[in-house]
Structure formats: structure tokens, C-alpha cells
C-alpha positions as CSV (number, residue, x, y, z in Angstrom):
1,X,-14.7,-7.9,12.6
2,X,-13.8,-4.9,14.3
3,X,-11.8,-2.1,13.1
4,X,-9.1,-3.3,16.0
5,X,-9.6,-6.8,14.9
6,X,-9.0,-5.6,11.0
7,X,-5.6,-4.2,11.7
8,X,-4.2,-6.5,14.0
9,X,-5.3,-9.3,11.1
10,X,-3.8,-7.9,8.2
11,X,-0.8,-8.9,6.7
12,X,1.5,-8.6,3.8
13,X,0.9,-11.1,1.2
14,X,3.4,-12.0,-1.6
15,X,2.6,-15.0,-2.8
16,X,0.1,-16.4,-5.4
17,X,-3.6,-15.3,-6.3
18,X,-6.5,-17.5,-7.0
19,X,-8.3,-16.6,-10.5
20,X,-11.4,-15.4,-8.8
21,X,-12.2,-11.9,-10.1
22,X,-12.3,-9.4,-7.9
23,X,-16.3,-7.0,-8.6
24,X,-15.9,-3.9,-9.7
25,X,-18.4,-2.8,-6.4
26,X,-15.6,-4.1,-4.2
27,X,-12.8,-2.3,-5.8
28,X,-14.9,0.7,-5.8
29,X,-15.2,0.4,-2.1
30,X,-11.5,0.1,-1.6
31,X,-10.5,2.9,-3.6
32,X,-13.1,4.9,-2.0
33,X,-12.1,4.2,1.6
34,X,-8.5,5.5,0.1
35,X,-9.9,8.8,-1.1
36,X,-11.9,9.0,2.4
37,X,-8.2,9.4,4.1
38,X,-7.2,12.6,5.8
39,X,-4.8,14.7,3.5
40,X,-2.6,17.8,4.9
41,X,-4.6,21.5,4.8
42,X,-7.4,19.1,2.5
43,X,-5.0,19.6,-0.9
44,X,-6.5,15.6,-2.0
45,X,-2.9,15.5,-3.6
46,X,-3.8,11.6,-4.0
47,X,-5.5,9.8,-7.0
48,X,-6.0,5.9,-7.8
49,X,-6.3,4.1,-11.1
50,X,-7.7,0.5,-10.6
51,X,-6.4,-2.2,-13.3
52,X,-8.5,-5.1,-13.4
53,X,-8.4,-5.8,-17.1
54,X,-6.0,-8.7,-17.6
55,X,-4.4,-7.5,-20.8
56,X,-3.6,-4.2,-19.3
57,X,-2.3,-6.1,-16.3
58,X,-0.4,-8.0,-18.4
59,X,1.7,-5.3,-20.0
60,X,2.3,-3.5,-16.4
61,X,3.7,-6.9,-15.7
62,X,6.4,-6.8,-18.7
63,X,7.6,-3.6,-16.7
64,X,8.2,-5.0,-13.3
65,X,11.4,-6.7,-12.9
66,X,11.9,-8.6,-10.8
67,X,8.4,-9.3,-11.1
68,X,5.8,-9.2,-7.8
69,X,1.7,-9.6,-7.8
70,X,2.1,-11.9,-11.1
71,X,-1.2,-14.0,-10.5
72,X,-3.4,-10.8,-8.7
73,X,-6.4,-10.3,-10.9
74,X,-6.6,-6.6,-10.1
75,X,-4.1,-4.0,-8.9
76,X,-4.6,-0.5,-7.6
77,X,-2.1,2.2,-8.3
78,X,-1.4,4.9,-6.2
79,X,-0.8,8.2,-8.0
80,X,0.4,12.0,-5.9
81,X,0.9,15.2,-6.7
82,X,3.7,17.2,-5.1
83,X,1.1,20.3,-4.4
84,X,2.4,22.7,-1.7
85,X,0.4,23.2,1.1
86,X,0.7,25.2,4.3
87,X,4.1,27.3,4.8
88,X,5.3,25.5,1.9
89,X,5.3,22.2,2.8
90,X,4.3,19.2,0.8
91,X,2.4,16.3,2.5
92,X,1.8,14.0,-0.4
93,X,3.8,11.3,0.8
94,X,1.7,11.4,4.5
95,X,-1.7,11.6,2.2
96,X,-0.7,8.6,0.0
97,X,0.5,6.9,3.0
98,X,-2.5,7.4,5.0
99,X,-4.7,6.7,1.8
100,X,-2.9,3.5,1.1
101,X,-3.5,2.4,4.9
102,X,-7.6,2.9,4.7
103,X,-7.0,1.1,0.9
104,X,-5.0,-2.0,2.8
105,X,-7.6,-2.2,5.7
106,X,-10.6,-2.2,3.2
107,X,-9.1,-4.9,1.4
108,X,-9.1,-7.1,4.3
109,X,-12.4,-6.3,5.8
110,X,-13.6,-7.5,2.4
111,X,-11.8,-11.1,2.2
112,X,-8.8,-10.1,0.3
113,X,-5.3,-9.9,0.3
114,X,-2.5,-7.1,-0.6
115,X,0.8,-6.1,-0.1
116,X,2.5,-2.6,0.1
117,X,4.5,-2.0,-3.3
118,X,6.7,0.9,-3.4
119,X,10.4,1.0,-2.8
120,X,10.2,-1.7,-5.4
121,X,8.4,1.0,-7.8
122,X,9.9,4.1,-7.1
123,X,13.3,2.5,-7.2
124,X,16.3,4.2,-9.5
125,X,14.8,2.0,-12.0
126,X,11.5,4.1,-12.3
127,X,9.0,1.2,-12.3
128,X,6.6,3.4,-12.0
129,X,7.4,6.1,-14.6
130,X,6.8,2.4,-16.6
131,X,3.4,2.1,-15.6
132,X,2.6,5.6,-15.6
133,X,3.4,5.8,-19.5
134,X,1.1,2.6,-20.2
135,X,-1.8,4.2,-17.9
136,X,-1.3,7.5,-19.9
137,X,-0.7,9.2,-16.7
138,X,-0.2,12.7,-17.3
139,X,2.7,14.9,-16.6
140,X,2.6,15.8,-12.8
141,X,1.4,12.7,-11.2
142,X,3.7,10.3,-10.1
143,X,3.0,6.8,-9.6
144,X,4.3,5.3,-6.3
145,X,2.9,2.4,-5.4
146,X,0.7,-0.3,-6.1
147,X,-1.7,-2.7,-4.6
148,X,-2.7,-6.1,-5.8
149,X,-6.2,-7.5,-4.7
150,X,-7.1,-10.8,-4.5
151,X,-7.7,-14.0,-2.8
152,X,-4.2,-15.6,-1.2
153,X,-4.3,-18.9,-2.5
154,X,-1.6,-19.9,0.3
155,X,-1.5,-18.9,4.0
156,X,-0.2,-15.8,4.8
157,X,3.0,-15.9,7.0
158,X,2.6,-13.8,10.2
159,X,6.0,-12.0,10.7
160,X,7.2,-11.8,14.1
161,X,6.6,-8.3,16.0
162,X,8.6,-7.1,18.9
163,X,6.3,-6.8,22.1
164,X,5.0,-3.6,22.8
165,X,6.9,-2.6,25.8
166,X,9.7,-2.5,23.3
167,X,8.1,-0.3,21.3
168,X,5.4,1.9,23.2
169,X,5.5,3.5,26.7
170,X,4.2,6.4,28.4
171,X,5.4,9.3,29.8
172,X,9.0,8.8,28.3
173,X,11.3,7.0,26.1
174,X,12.2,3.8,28.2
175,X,16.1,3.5,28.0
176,X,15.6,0.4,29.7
177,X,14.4,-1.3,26.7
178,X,17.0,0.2,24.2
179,X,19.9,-1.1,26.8
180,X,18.6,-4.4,27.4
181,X,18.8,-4.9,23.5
182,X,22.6,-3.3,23.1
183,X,23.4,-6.0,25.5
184,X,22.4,-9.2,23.5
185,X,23.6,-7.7,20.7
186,X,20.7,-6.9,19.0
């Protein structure tokens, strides 16, 4: 597949995992296409811990409630550091972003599946403040997200997108667009 072909294909998956164990050469891959993502003025202010061993998933499990990723047989955790970078501006959340992008592509170029977890694990619960403790993440890092990896045992529902013309133009904003939906209501 393409690289166009690769993000137009991927999708979030929530459902179940098959057992199939995910090689270590494959995670390495993924987590490496994450590090290879651009990061504001170069301050690298993301890090990744992989979890494939099932008893350690099985206590970061215990912390996540309501649960997600239950059957995934690895997960990926995204770790930043709020390091200041040019005029005293912090990037992290663009670096982790853009890191977590390459990390979800990778994942599908190799056959598996993923899905996006964050709002879920930086919620006023602190999910991730869970996790950290049990990865013995030091003070500084914060855990934001993490990725399961796997093989979808189901289908993977496509959501819906809105065409682009109601999304993308040139030149200038199309007001067109943005009336023609105040009009039905939506």
C-alpha cells in the first residue's frame, strides 16, 4: 500500500483482539516510526514504553475504568515532557500528537489494529498517573495516551466523513458550505 492508501485505510478500532502475539521486531518498528516524528525546535519531548507482557497488561487493566483494549496483547504508552522550547513555548502535545500519528500509520501498514486513547487517560480521574506508577515512570513524564496493537478480531466500522468540499477549499473559507448546513439544521 501506499502511504495515501495507509491513511485513508486506517481506522479506529475498539473492539476485541485475537490472541496472536504481536513480535517484538514489529513493535520495535512502530515505536520507532513514533520517535522518527518531527518535534518543535528538535526538544524529542516524547518517549514510549511498550507493554507486551500479559501480567503487566493485566495490572494496567485493573486501572482503567471503564475498561478499553481488554483483549489487545500489547499496548504502547505515550509518555511527554512539558520542556520549553522556542520563546517559551511548549510543543509536547504537537510532538506526541504527530508521534502518535506515524505510531497509528505503522500499525496499519503492518496488519494491525489501534485506537487513539487519551481523553479517556488524562481524564480528572488520572488514568494515566495509574499507569505511570505501575511503569515506574519517573517524576516529570506524564503519561497521555495509549495504543493497543493487535489483530481486530471483528470488522472495523468505517465512520462516516463529511465530503471534502465541506471541509477543504482553496483560496478562502467557503461560507457557502457553513450556510448550507445552518439551514438544515445541522
Amino acid at each position: 500500500m501506499s502511504i495515501i492508501e495507509i491513511i485513508k485505510n486506517r481506522h479506529s478500532y475498539r473492539g476485541t483482539y485475537k490472541d496472536d502475539k504481536v513480535p517484538k521486531e514489529d513493535l520495535v518498528t512502530i515505536m520507532e516510526a513514533g520517535l522518527a516524528a518531527p518535534s518543535g525546535c528538535n526538544m524529542q519531548t516524547t518517549s514510549l514504553i511498550c507493554v507486551d507482557d500479559p501480567d503487566v497488561l493485566s495490572k494496567i487493566r485493573t486501572v482503567i475504568d471503564p475498561p478499553i483494549a481488554e483483549t489487545a496483547p500489547a499496548m504502547i504508552c505515550v509518555l511527554t515532557q512539558r520542556i520549553n522550547a522556542y520563546r517559551d513555548k511548549c510543543f509536547a502535545v504537537q510532538d506526541y500528537s504527530a508521534a502518535i500519528e506515524n505510531m497509528l500509520l505503522a500499525i496499519e501498514e503492518l496488519g494491525y489494529s489501534s485506537c487513539w486513547y487519551e481523553g479517556h487517560i488524562t481524564d480528572d480521574d488520572r488514568i494515566g498517573d495509574k499507569i505511570a506508577g505501575l511503569l515506574n515512570v519517573p517524576e516529570g513524564y506524564d503519561l497521555v495516551c495509549v495504543l493497543p496493537v493487535g489483530i481486530a478480531e471483528d470488522e472495523i466500522t468505517v465512520p462516516k466523513k463529511k465530503s471534502f468540499d465541506e471541509r477543504a477549499w482553496f483560496n478562502s473559507f467557503n461560507r457557502n458550505v457553513l450556510e448550507n448546513h445552518r439551514g438544515n439544521g445541522t
